[in-house]
NUKOLMAR-588132 format. One line per field, with one value per residue: residue number from 1; residue in three letters; x, y, z of N, C-alpha, C, CB in turn. Coordinates in pm, 1 decimal, padded with zeros to 6 digits. Glycine has a CB too. Example, Ala and Ser with C-alpha at 12.3 -4.5 7.8 and 13.67 -1.06 7.14 Angstrom:
<atoms>
i <- 1 | 2
aa <- ALA | SER
n_xx <- 01319.0 | 01285.0
n_yy <- -00569.0 | -00225.0
n_zz <- 00780.0 | 00708.0
ca_xx <- 01230.0 | 01367.0
ca_yy <- -00450.0 | -00106.0
ca_zz <- 00780.0 | 00714.0
c_xx <- 01320.0 | 01290.0
c_yy <- -00330.0 | 00003.0
c_zz <- 00780.0 | 00787.0
cb_xx <- 01130.8 | 01408.4
cb_yy <- -00447.3 | -00059.8
cb_zz <- 00904.6 | 00572.5
</atoms>
This chain:
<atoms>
i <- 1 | 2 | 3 | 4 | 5 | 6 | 7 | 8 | 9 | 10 | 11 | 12 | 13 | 14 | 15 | 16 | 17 | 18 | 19 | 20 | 21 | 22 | 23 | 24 | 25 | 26 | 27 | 28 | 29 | 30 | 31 | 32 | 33 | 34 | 35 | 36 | 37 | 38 | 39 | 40 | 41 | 42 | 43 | 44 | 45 | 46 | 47 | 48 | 49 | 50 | 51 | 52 | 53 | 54 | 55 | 56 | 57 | 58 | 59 | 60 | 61 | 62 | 63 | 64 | 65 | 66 | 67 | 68 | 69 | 70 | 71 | 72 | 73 | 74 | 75 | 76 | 77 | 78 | 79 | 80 | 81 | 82 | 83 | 84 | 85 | 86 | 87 | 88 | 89 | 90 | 91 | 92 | 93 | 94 | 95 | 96 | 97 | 98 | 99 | 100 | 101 | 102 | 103 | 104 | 105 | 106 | 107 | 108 | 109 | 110 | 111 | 112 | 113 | 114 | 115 | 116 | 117 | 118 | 119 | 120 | 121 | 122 | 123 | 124 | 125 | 126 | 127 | 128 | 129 | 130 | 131 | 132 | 133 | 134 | 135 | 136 | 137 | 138
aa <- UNK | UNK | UNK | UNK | UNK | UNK | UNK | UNK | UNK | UNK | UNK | UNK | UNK | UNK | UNK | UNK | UNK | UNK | UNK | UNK | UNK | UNK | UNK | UNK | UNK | UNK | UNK | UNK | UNK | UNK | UNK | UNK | UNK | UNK | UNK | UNK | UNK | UNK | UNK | UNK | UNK | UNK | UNK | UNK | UNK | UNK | UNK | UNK | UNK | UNK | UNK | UNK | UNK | UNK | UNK | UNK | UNK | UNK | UNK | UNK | UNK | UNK | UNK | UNK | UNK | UNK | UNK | UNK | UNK | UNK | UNK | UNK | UNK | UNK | UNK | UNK | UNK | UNK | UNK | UNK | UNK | UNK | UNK | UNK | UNK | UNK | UNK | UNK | UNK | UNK | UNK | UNK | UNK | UNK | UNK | UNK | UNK | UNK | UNK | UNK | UNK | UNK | UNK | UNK | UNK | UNK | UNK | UNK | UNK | UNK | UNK | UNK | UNK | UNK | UNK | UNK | UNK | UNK | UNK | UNK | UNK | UNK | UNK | UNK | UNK | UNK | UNK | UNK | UNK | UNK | UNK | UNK | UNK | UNK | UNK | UNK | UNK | UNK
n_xx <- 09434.2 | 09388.7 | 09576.7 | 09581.4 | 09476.3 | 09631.7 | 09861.0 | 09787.5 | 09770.9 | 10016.3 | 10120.8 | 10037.9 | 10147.9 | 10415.5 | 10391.8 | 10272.7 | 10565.7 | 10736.4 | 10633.0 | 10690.2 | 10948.8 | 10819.7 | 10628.3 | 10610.7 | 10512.7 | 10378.9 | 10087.1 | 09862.2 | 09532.8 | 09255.0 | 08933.8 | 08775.3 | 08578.2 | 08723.4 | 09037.3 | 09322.3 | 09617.5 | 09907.0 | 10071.6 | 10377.7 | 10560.6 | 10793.1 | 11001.7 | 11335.9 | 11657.7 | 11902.0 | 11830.0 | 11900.7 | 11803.0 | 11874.0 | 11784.7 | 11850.9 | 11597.6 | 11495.1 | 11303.1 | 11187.5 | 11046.7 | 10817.1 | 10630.8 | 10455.2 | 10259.9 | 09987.3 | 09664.9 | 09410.1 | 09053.4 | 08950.5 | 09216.7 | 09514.4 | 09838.7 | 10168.9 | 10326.2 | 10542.9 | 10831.2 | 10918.8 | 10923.6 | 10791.6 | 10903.7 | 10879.0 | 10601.6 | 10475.2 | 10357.4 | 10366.8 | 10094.1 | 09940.4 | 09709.8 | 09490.0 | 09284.9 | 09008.5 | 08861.5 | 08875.4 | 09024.7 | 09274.8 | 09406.1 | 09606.4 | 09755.1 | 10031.5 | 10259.4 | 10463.0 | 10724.8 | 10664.4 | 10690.9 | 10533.6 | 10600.1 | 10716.2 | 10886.7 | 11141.5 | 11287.3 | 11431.5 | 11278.5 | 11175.2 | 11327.1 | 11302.8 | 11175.3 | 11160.4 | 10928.7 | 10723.3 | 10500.3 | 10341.3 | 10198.8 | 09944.8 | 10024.9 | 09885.7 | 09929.8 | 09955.2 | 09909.9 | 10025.8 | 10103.2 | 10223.0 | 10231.5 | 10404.3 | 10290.5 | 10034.6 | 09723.8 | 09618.1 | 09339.6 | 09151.7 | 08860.4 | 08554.8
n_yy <- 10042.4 | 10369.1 | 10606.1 | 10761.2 | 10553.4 | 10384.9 | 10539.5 | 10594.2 | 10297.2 | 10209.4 | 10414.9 | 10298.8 | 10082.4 | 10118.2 | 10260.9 | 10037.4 | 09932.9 | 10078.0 | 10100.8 | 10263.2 | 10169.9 | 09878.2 | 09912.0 | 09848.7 | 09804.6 | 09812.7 | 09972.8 | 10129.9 | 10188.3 | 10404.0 | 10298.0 | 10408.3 | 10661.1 | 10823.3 | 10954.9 | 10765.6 | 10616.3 | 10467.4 | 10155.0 | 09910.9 | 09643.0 | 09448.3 | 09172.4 | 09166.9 | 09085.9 | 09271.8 | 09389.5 | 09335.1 | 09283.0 | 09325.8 | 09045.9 | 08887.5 | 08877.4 | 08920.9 | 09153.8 | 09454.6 | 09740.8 | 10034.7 | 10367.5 | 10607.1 | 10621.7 | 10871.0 | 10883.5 | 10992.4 | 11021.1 | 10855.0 | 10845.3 | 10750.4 | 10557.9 | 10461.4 | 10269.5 | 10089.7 | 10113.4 | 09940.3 | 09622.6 | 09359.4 | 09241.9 | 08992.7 | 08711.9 | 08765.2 | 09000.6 | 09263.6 | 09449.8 | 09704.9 | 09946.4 | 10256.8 | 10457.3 | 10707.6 | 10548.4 | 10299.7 | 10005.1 | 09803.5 | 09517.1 | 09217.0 | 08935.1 | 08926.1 | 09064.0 | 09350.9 | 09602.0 | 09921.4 | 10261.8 | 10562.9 | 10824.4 | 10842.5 | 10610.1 | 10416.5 | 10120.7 | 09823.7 | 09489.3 | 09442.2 | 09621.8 | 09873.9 | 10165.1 | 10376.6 | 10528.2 | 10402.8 | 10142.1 | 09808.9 | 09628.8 | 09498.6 | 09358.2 | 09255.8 | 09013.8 | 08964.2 | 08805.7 | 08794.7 | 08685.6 | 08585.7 | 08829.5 | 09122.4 | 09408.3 | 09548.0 | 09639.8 | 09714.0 | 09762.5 | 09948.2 | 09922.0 | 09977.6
n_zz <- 04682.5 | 04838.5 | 04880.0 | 05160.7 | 05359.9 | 05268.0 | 05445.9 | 05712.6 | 05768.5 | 05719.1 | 05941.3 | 06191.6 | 06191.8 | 06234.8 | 06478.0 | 06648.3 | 06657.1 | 06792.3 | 07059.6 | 07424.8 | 07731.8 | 07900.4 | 08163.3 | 08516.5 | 08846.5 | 09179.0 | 09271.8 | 09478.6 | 09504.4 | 09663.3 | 09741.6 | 09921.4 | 10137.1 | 10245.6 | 10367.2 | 10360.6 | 10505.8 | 10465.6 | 10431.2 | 10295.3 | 10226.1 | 10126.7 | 09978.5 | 10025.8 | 09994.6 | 10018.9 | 10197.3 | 10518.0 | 10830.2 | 11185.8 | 11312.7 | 11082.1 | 10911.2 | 10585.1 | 10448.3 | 10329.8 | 10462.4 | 10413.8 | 10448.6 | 10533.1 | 10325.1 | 10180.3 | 10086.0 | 09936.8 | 09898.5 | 09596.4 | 09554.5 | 09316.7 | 09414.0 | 09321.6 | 09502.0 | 09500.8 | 09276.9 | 09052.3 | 08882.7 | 08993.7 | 09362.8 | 09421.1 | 09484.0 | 09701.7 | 09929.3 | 10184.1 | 10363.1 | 10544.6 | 10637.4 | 10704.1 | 10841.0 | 10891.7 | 11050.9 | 10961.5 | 10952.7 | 10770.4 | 10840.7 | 10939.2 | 11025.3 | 11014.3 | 11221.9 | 11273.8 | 11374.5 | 11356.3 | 11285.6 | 11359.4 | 11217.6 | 10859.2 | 10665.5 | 10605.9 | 10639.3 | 10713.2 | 10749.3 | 11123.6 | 11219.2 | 11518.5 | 11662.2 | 11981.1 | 11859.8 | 11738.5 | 11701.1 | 11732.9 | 11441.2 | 11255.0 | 10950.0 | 10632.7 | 10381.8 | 10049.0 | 09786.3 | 09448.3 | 09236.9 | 08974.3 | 08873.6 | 08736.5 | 08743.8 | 08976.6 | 09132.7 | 09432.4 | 09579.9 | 09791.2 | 09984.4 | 10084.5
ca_xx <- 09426.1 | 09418.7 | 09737.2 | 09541.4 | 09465.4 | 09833.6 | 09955.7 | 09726.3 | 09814.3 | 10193.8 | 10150.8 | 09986.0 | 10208.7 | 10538.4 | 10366.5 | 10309.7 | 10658.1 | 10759.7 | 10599.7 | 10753.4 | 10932.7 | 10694.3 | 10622.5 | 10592.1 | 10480.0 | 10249.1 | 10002.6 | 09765.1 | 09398.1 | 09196.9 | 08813.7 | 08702.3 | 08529.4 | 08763.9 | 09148.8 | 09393.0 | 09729.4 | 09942.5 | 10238.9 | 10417.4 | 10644.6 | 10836.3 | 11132.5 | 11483.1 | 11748.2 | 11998.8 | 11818.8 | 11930.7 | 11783.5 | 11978.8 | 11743.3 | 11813.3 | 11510.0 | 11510.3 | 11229.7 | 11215.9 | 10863.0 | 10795.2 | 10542.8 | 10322.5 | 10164.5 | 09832.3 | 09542.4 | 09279.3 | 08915.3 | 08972.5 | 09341.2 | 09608.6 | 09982.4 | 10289.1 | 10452.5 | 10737.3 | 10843.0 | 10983.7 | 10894.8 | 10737.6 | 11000.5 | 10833.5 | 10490.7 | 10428.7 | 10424.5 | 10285.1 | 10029.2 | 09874.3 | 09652.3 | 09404.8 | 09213.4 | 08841.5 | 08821.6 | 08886.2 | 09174.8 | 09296.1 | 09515.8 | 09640.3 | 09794.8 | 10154.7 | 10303.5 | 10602.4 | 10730.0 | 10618.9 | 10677.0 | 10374.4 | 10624.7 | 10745.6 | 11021.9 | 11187.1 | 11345.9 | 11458.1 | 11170.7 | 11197.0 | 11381.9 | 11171.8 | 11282.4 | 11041.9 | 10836.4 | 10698.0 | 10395.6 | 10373.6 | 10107.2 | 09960.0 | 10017.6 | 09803.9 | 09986.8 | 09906.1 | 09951.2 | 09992.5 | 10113.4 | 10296.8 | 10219.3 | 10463.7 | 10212.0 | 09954.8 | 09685.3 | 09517.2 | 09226.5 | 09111.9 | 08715.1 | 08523.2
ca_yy <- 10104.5 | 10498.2 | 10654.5 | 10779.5 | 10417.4 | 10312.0 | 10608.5 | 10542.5 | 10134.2 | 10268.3 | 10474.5 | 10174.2 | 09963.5 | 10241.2 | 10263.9 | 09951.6 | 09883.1 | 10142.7 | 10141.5 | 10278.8 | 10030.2 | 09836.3 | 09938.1 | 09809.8 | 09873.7 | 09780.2 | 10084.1 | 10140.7 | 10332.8 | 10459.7 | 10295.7 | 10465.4 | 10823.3 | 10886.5 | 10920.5 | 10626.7 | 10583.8 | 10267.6 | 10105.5 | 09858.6 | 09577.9 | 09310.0 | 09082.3 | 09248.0 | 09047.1 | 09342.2 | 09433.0 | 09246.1 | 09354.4 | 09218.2 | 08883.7 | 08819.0 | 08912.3 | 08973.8 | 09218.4 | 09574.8 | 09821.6 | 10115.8 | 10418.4 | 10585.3 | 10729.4 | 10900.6 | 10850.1 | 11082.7 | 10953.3 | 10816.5 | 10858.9 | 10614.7 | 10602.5 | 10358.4 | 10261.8 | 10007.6 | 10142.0 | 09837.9 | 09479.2 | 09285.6 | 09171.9 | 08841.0 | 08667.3 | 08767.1 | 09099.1 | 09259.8 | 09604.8 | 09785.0 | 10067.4 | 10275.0 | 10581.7 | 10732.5 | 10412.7 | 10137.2 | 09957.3 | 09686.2 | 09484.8 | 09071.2 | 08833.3 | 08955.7 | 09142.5 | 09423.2 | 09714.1 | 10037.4 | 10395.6 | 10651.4 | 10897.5 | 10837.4 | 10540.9 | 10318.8 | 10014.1 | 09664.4 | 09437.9 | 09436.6 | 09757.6 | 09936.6 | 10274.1 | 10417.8 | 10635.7 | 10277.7 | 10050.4 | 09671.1 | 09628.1 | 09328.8 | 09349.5 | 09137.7 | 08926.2 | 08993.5 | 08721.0 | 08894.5 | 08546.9 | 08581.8 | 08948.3 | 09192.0 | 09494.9 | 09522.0 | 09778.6 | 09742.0 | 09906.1 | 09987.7 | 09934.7 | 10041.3
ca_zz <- 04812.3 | 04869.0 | 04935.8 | 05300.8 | 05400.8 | 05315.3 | 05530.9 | 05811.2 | 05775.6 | 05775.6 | 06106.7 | 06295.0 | 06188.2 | 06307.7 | 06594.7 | 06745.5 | 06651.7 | 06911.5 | 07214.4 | 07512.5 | 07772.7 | 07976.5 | 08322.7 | 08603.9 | 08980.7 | 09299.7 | 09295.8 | 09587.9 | 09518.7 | 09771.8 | 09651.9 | 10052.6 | 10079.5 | 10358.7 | 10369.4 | 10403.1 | 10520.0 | 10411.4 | 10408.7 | 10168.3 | 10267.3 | 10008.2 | 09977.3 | 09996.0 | 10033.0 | 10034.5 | 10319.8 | 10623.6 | 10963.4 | 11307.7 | 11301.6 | 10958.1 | 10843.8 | 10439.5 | 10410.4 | 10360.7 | 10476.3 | 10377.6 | 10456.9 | 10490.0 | 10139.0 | 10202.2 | 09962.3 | 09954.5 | 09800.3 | 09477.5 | 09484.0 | 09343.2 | 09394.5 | 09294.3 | 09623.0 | 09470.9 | 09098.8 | 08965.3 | 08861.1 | 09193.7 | 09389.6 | 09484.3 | 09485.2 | 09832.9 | 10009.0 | 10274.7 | 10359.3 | 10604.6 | 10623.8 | 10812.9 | 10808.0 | 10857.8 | 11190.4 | 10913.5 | 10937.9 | 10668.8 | 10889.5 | 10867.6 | 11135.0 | 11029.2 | 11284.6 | 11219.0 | 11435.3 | 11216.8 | 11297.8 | 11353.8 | 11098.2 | 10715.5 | 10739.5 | 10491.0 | 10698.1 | 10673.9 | 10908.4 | 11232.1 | 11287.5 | 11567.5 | 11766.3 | 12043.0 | 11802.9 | 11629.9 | 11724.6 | 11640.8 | 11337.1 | 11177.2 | 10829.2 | 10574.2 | 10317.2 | 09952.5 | 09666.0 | 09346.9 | 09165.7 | 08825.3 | 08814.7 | 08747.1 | 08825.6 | 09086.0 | 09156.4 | 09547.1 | 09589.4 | 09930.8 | 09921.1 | 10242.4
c_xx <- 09465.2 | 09579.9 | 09686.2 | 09558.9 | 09595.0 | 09921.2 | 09916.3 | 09803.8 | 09955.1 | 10196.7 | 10152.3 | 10105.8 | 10414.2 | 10461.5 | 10318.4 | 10428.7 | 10772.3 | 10729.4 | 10688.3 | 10797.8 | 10839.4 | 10756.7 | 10588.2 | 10577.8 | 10375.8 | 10170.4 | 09870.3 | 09656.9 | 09261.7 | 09042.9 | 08707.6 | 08654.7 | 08610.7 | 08947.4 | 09228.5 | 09533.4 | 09783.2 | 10063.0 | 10247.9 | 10529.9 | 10699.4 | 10987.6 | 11234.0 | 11625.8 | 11859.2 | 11958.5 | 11823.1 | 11960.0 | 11895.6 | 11951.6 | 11781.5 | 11695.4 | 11526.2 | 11434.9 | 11225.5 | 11059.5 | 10907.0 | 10687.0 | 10545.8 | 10262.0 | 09991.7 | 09772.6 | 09457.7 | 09125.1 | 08937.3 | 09113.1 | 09411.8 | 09761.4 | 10067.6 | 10361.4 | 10573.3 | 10708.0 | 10915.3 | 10898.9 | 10901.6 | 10864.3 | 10975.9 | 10662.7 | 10396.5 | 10457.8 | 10300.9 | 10194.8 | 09943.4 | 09808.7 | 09551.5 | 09340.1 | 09094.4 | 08829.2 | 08765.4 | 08996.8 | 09200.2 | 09462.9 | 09508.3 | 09733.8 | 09994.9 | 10187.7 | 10473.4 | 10588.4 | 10685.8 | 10586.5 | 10542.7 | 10466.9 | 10668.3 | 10879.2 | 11048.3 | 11292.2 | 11352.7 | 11325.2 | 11276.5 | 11337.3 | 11306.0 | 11284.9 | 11119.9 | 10921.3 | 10773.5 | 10594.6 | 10403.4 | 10158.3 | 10073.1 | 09910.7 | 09974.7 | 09902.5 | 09878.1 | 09986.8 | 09951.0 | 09998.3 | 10211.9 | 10312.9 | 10374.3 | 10441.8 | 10123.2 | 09902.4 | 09599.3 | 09427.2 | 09140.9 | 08953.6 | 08668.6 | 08466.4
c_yy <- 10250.8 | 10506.8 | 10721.4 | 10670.8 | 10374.4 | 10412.6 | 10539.0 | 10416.6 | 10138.7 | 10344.9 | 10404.5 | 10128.5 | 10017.7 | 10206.7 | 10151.1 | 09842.0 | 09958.4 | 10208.1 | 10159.7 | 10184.3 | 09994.0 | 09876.5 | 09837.6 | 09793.8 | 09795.3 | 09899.3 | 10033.7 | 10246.3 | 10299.5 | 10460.9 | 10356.3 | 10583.3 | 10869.4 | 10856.7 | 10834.3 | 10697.6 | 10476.0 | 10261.0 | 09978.5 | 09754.3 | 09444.4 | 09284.2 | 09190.5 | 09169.5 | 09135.5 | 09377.4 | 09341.0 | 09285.5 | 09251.7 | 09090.3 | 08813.7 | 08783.8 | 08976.9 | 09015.8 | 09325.8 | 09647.5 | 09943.6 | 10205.8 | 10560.4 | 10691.7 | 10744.6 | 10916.5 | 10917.8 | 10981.5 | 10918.7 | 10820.6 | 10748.9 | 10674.8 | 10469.4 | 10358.9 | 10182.0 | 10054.5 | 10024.6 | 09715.5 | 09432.9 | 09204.3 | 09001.0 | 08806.2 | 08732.4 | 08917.6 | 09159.1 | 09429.0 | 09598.5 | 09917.2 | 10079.2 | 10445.0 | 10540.6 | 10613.3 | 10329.7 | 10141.5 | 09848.3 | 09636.2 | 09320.4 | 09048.1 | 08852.7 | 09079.4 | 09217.0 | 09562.3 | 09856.9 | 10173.2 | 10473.8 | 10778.9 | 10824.6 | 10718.2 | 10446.9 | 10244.2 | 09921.0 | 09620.2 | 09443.7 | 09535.6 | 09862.4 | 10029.9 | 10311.4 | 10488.2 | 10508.5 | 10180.2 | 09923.9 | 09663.5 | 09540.5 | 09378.3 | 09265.7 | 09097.7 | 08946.4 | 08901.7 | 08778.7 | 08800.0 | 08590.9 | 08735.9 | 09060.7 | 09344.2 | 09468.7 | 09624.7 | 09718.0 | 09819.0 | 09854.7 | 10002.2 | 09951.7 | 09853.7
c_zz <- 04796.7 | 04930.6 | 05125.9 | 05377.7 | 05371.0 | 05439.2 | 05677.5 | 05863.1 | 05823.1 | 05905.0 | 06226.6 | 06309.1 | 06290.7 | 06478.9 | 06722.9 | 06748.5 | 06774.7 | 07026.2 | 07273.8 | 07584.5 | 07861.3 | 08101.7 | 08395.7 | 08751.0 | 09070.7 | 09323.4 | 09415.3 | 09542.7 | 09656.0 | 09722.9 | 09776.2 | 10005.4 | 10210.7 | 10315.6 | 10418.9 | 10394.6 | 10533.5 | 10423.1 | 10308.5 | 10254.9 | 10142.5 | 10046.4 | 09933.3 | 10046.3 | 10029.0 | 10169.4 | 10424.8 | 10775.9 | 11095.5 | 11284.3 | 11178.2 | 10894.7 | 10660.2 | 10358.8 | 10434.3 | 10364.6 | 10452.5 | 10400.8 | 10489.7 | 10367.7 | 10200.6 | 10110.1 | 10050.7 | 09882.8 | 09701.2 | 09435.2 | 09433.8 | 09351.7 | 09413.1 | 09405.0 | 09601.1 | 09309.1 | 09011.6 | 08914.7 | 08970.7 | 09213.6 | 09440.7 | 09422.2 | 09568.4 | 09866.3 | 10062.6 | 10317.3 | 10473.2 | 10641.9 | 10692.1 | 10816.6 | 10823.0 | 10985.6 | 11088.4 | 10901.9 | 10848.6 | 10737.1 | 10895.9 | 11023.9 | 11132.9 | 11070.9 | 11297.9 | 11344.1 | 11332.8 | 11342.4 | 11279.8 | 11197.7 | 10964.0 | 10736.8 | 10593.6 | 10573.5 | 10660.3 | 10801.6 | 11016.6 | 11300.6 | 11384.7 | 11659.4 | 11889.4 | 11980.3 | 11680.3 | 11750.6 | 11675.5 | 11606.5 | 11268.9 | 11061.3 | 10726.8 | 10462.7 | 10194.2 | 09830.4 | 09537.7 | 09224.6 | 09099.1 | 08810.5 | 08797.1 | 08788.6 | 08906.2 | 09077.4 | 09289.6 | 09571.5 | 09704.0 | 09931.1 | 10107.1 | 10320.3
cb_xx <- 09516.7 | 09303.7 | 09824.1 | 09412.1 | 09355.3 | 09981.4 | 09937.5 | 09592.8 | 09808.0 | 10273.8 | 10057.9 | 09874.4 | 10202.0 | 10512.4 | 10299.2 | 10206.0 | 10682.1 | 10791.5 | 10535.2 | 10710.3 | 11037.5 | 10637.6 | 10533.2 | 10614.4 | 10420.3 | 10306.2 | 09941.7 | 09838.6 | 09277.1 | 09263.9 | 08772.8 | 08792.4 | 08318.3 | 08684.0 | 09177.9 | 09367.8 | 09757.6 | 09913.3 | 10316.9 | 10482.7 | 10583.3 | 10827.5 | 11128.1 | 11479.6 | 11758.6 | 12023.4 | 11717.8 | 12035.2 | 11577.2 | 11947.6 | 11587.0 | 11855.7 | 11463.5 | 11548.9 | 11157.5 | 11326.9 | 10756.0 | 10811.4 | 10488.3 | 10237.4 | 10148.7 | 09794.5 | 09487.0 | 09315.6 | 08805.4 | 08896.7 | 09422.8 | 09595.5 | 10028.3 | 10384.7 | 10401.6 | 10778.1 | 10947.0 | 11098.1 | 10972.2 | 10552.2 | 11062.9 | 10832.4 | 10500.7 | 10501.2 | 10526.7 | 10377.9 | 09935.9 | 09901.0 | 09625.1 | 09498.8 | 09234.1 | 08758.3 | 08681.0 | 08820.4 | 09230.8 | 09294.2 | 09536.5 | 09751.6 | 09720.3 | 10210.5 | 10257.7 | 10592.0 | 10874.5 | 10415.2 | 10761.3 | 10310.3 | 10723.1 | 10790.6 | 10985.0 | 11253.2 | 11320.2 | 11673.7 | 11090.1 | 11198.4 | 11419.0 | 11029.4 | 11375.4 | 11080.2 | 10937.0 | 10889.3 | 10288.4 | 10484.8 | 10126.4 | 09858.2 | 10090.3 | 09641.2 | 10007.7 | 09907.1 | 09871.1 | 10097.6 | 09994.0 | 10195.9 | 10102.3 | 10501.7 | 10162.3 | 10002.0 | 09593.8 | 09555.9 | 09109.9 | 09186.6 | 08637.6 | 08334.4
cb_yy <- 10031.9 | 10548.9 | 10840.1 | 10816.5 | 10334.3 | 10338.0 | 10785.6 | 10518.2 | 10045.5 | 10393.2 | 10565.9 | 10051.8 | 09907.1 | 10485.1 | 10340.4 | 09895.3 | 09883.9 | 10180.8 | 10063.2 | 10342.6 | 09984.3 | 09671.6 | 10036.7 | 09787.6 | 10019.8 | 09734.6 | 10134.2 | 10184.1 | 10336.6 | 10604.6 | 10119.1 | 10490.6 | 10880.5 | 10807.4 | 10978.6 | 10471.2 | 10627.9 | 10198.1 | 10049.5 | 09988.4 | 09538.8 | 09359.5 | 08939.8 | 09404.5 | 08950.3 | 09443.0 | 09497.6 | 09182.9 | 09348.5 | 09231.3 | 08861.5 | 08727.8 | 08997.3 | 08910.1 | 09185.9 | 09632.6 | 09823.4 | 10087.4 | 10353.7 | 10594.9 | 10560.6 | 10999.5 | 10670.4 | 11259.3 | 11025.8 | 10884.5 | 10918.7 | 10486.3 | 10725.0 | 10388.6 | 10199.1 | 09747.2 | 10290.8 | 09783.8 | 09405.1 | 09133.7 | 09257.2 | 08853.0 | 08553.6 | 08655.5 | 09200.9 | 09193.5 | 09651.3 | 09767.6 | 10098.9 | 10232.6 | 10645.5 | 10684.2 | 10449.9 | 10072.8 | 09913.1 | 09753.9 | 09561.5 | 09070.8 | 08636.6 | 08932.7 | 09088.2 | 09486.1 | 09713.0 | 09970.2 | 10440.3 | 10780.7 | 10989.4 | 11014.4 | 10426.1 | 10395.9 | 09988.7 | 09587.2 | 09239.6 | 09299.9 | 09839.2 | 09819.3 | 10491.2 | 10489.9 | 10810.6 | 10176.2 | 10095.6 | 09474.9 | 09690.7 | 09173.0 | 09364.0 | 09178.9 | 08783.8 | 09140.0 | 08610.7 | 09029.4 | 08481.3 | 08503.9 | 09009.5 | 09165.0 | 09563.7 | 09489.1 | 09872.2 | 09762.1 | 09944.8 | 10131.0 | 09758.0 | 10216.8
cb_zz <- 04915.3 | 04972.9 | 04787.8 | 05315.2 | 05334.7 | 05119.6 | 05522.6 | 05771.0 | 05619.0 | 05659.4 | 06148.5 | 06245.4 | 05969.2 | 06226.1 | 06574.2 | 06763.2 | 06508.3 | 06896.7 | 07294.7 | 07562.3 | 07820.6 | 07966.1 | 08365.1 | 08575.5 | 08951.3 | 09460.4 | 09134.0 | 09727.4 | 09311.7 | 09810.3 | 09577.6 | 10187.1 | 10065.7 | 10520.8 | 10383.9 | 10289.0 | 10580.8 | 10235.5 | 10571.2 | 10039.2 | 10402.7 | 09804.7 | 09864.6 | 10086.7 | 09985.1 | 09934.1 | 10327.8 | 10579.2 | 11002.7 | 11484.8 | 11309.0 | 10961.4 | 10941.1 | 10373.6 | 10420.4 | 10254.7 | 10648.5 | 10304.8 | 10517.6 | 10621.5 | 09900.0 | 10268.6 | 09909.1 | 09845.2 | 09761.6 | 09400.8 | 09556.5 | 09200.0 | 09507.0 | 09175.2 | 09756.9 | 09502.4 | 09064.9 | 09040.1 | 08776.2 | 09216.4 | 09483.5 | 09695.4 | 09507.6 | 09930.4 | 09930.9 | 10385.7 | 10215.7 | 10638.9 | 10511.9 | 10950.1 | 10677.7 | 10651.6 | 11349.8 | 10787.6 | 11066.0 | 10466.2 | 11020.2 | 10667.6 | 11075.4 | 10932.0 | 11371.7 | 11001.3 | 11492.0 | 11083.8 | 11216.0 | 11601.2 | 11132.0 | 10638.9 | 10923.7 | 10341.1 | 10779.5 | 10712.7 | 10912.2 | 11239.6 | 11180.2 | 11658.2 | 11632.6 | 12131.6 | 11729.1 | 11564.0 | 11683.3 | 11781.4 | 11268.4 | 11239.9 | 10814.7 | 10514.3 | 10395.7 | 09951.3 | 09653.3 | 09340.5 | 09079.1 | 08682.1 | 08906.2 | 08669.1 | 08771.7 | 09208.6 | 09014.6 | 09629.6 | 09427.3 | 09976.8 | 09795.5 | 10234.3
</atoms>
């Protein structure tokens, strides 16, 4: 064997001995030709609204045409969690209903002030996954 081909063989071998650590996230892209605004909702048991509710929402991230963006940065907190979005007069909305602010908010459920609408949010199975990518199709 060439002394090139052993280096080579030796770099591979370095290098898929140190990959970076794995990621992990729920990313949202925007597969519309019109701009979206979304929200994000998952399991939080730190978070614990008056009802005892043990889910926390989140919003709103705007996606442009083709955009994407990571709305939870971690490893999925559950199986289950929940989104709504809307832009361009389409809406991507679901039979679960949450109070949700018209501005930028990070709450536990069912926290609502006057400047908040009630929104039915769709329910998203992701299974086993530890990432996710949604993509918003017209």
């Amino acid at each position: 064997m060439s002394n090139r081909k052993l280096a080579a063989m030796m770099a591979l071998a370095l290098g898929l001995g140190t990959a970076g650590p794995a990621q992990a996230w729920m990313q949202y892209c925007n597969g519309t030709s019109v701009t979206i605004w979304t929200t994000y909702e998952w399991y939080a048991p730190a978070c614990t609204a008056e009802d005892g509710s043990e889910w926390r929402k989140k919003g709103w991230w705007t996606l442009n045409p083709g955009e994407c963006k990571i709305v939870y940065g971690s490893s999925l907190p559950g199986r289950y969690s929940y989104y709504y979005a809307e832009g361009g007069g389409k809406v991507w909305a679901g039979q679960y209903s949450t109070c949700t602010p018209s501005t930028a908010f990070d709450w536990c459920d069912n926290t609502c002030n006057t400047n908040s609408r009630s929104l039915g949010y769709r329910e998203l199975d992701t299974g086993s996954a530890s990432n996710y990518t949604l993509t918003f199709n017209p």
